[in-house]
C-alpha positions, 0 to 999 in steps of 0.5 A: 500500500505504501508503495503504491501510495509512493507511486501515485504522489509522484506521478500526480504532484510535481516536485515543487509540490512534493517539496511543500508537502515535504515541509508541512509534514516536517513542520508537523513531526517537529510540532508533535514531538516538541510537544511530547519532550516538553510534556515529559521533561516538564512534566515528569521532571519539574510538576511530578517530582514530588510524587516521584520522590515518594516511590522508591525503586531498590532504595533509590527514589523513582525520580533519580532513576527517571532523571538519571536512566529514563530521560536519557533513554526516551530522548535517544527514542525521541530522536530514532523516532523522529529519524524513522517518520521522517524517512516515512515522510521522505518515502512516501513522497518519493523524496528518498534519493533527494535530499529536500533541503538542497532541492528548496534551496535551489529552487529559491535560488532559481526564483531569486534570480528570475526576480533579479534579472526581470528587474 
């Protein structure tokens, strides 16, 4: 399904299209996951910690080991996370052997320049 999906986004939208799709998914990944690493480290480091302080886990309070061991680890899984939808993204616009951000550049580039040599 996904690659049919592929297929039909890149037989029906020019690559100017799928640029602006490319950024408005990314725009969206990077939204949501904002949101989630505030609402965890916001939240279970400064609004939970006094909860946390009371449970205790082998004699050490749960908030240590949740700033110690699983913020570090749920930041490396926020990143992977990020990394795989993006490739999600880049995949089902058919973007995966482009790399976007050189693409916008040059087509800002070429708008730039046709402004500048009808003026």
């Amino acid at each position: 399904m996904a690659k049919q999906d592929a297929s039909n986004c890149t037989s029906l939208k020019s690559i100017d299209e799928r640029l602006d799709l490319y950024w408005q998914a990314s725009k969206k990944v990077f939204y949501i996951l904002i949101s989630v690493w505030l609402m965890v480290t916001l939240g279970f480091g400064i609004v939970l910690n006094e909860w946390l302080m009371q449970a205790s886990v082998f004699n050490f309070p749960l908030s240590h080991l949740y700033s110690e061991v699983a913020a570090m680890a749920f930041h490396v899984l926020l990143l992977l996370s990020y990394f795989a939808w993006m490739n999600i993204i880049k995949y089902q616009l058919g973007l995966q052997n482009k790399n976007p951000s050189k693409l916008t550049k040059a087509r800002l580039r070429e708008q730039y320049q046709r402004t500048q040599y009808h003026s």
